[in-house]
VMD Tcl script that draws the C-alpha trace (Angstrom):
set ca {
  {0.00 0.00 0.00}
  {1.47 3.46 -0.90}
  {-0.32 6.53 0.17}
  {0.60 10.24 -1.23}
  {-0.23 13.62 -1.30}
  {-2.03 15.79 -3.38}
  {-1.12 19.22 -3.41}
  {-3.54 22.11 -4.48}
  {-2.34 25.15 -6.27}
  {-3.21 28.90 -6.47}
  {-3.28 31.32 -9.91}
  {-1.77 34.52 -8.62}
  {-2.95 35.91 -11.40}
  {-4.69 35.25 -14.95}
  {-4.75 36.65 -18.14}
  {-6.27 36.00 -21.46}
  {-4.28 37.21 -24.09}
  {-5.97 36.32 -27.03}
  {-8.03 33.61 -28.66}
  {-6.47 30.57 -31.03}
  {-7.87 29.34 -34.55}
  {-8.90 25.65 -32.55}
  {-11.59 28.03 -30.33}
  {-9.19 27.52 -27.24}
  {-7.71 30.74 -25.30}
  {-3.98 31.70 -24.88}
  {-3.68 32.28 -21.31}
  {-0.85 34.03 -19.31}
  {-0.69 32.77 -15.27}
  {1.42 31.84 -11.88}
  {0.77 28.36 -10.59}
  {1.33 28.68 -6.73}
  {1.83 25.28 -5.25}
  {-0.01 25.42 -1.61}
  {-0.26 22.69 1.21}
  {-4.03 22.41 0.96}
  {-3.41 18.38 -0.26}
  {-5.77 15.28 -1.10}
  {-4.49 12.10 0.01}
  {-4.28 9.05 -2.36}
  {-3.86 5.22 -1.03}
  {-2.77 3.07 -3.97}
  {-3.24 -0.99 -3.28}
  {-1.89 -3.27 -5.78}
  {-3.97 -6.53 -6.04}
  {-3.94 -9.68 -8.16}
  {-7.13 -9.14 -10.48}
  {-6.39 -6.13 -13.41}
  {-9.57 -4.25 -11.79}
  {-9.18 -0.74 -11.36}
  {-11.43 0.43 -7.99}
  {-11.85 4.19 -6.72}
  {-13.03 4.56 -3.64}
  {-13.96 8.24 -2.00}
  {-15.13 10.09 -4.61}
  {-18.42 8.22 -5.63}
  {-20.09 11.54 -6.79}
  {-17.76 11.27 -9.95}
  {-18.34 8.29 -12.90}
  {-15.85 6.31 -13.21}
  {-15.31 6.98 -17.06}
  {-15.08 10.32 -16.07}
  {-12.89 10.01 -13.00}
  {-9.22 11.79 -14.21}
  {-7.51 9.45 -12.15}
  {-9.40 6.53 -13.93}
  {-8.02 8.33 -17.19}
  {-4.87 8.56 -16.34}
  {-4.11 5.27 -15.42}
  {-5.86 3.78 -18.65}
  {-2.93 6.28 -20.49}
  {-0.41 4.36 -18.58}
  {-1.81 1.35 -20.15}
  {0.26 0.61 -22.83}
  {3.50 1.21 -21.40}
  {3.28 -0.62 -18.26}
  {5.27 -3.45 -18.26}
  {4.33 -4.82 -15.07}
  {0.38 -4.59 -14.60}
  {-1.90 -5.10 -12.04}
  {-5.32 -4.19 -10.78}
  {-5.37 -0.67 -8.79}
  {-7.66 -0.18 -5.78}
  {-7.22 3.46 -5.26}
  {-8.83 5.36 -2.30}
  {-9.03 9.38 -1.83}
  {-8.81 11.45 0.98}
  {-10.50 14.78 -0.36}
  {-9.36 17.81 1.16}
  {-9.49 20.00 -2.01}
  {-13.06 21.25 -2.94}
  {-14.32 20.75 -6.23}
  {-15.10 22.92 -8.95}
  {-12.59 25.56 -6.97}
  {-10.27 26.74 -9.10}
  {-7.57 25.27 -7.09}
  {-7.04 22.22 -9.69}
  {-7.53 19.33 -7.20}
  {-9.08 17.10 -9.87}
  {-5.31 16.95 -12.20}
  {-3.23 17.28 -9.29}
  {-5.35 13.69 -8.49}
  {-4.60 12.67 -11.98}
  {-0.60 13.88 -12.04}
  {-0.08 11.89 -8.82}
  {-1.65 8.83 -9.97}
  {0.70 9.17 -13.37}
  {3.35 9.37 -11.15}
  {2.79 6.49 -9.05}
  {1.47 4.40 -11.39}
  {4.00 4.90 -13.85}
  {6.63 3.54 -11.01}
  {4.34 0.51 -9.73}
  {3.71 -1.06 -13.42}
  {7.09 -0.11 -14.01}
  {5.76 1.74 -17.60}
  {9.56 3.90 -17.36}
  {8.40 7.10 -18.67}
  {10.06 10.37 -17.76}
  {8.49 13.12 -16.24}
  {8.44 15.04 -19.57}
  {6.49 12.18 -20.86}
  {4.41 12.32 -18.31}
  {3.68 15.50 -18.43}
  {2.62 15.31 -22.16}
  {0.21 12.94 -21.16}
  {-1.14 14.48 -18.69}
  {-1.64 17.39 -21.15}
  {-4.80 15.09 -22.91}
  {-6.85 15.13 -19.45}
  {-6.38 18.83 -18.42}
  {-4.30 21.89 -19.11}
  {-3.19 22.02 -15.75}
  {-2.09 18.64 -15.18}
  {1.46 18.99 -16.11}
  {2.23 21.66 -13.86}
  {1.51 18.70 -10.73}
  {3.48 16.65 -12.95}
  {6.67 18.82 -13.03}
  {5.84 19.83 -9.29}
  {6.88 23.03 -9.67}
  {6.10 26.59 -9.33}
  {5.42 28.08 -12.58}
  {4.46 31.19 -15.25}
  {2.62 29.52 -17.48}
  {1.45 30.50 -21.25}
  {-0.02 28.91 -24.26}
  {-3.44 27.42 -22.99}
  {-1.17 26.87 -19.29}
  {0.87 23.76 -20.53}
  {4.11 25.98 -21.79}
  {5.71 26.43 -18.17}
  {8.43 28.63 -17.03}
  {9.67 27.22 -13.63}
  {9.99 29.83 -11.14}
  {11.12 30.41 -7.43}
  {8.39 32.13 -5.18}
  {8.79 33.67 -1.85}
  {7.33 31.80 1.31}
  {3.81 33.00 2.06}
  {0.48 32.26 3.55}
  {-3.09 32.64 1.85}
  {-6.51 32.96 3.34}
  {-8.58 30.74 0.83}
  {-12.25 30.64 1.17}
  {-14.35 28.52 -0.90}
  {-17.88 30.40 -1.53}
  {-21.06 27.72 -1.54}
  {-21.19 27.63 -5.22}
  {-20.45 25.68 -8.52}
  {-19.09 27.69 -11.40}
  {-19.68 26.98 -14.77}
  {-16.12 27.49 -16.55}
  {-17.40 27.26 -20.28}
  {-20.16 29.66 -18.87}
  {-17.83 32.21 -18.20}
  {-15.90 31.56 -21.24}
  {-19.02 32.39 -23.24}
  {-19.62 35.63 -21.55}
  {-19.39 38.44 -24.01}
  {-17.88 40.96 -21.85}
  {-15.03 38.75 -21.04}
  {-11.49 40.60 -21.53}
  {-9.45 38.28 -24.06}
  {-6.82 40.48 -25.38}
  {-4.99 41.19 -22.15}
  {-1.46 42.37 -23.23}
  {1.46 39.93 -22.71}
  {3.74 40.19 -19.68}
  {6.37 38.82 -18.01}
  {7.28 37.34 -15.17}
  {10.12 39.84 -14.83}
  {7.37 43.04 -14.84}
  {5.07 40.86 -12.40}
  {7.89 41.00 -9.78}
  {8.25 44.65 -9.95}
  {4.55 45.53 -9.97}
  {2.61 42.28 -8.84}
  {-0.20 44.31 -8.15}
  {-1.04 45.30 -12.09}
  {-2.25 41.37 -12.29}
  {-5.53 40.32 -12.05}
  {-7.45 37.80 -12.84}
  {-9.87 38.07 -16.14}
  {-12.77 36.54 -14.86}
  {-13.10 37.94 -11.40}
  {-15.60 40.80 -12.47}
  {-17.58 38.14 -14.46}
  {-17.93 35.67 -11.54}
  {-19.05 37.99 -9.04}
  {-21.15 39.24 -11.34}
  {-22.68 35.92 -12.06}
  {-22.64 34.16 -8.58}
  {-23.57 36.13 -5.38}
  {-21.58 33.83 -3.22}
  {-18.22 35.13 -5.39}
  {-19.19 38.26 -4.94}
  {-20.08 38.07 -0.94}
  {-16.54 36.36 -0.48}
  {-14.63 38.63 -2.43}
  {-16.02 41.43 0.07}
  {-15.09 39.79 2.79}
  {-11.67 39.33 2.26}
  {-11.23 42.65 0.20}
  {-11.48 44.12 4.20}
  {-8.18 42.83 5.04}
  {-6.27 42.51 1.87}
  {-6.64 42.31 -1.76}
  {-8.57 39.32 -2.70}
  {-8.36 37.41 -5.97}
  {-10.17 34.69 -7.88}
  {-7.89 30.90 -8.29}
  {-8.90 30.24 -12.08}
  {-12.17 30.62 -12.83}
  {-13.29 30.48 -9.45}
  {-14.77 29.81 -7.03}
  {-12.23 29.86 -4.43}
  {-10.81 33.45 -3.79}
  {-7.58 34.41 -1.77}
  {-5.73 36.98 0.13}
  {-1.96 36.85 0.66}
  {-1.89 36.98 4.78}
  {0.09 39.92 5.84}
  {1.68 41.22 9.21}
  {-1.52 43.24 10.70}
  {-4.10 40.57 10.17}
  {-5.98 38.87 12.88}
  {-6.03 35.75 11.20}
  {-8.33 33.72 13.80}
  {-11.22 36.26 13.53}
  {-11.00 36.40 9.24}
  {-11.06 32.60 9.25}
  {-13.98 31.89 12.27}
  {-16.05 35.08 10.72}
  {-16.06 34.06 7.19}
  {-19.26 33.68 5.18}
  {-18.24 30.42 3.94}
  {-15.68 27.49 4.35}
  {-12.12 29.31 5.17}
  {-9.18 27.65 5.19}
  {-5.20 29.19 5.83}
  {-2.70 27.52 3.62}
  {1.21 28.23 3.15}
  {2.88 28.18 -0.34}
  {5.43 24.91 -1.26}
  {8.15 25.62 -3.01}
  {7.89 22.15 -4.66}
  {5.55 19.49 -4.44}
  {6.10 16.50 -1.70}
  {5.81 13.87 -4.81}
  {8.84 15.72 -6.75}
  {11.38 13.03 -5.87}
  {8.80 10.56 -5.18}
  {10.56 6.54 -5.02}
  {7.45 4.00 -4.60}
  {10.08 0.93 -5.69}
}
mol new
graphics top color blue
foreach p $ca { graphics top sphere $p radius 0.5 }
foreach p [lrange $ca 0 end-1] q [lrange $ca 1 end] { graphics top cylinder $p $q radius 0.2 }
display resetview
């Protein structure tokens, strides 16, 4: 039995800066690695079944994990069933990419226990086919990221803490997508100018979620009182970097939804992960 960690991540900021010929959007972003983390128990047993327990609200055909272990498929050269139980910590539909950090770490481990010897480059690549974000959990770095988020930049970030809070809401990311006031010529950056002036970086779809789910809005608020919140991806889950003068206790215990105070990684625990 192996169990590992999950990690969630953070967009400190995100741009759309323009729109490709294939309908998809060319994105500018930071992935922020944070110590909000799932936990995944991986139990090798005789039949080639794959199980997934802990997440029953999920079809299996849909399930990224079960995705990304039917990619590992035809490299494994030692295969055997999977039963696979989660510990979720990371709510869905967030913004905070639980769902492909689940499928990076079960590339990851898998890829070690049927001994399919892929690299984490090929790895990466395929976990490019179940989500844009994927690879960035696969690398387990800290990253500017560009192209639709798979063309990473890895990056060193200073130590901080976040207040996230998670607002009682599912959005709809090809509803926000479709909006037509949606900003999607955002002019390029660089990590270089986001250094200097952090605070010129927003997220594109903050005004749009806010504007389309009261519970964005109401967080947003909240946490604008103490700091200067932003939206993770397309929401929901907005943040505040923590800073010296905050009373941290009250902002957590008075928030108008499900708070939770994380501290940035500089790499993720499965980085030099050894299952053999």
């Amino acid at each position: 039995m192996i169990r590992v960690p999950s990690p969630a991540k953070l967009n400190l900021f995100l741009h759309i800066t323009g729109r490709r010929e294939d309908g998809y959007h060319e994105l500018q972003s930071i992935f922020q690695l944070i110590d909000l983390t799932d936990w995944l128990q991986f139990t090798q047993t005789v039949d080639l079944d794959i199980s997934i327990a802990g997440l029953d609200s999920v079809d299996l055909e849909h399930n990224l994990i079960y995705k990304a272990i039917n990619l590992l498929k035809p490299y494994a050269q030692k295969i055997s069933g999977l039963l696979i139980a989660i510990e979720k910590n990371i709510p869905m539909g967030a913004g905070l990419g639980g769902g492909s950090s689940n499928a990076a770490s079960t590339l990851i481990v898998v890829n070690q226990l049927w001994q399919c010897g892929l690299t984490t480059e090929q790895l990466a690549a395929l976990g490019l086919q179940l989500g844009a974000d994927v690879p960035v959990f696969v690398h387990g770095r800290n990253a500017w990221a560009e192209g639709i988020g798979e063309q990473l930049t890895f990056i060193d970030l200073d130590q901080k803490q976040y207040i996230v809070l998670k607002p009682d809401c599912f959005i709809s990311t090809q509803l926000l997508f479709s909006q037509k006031p949606l900003t999607r010529n955002t002019k390029p950056s660089t990590f270089c100018a986001y250094q200097l002036k952090p605070f010129n970086f927003g997220n594109n779809f903050t005004a749009l979620a806010a504007s389309l789910y009261p519970e964005v809005n109401e967080a947003l608020q909240y946490l604008n009182q103490f700091g200067t919140a932003k939206l993770t991806g397309t929401g929901a889950c907005v943040f505040a970097e923590v800073t010296r003068n905050m009373k941290i206790d009250e902002i957590l215990a008075h928030s108008p939804c499900k708070a939770y105070l994380v501290n940035s990684l500089d790499e993720s625990p499965l980085r030099h992960l050894q299952v053999m």
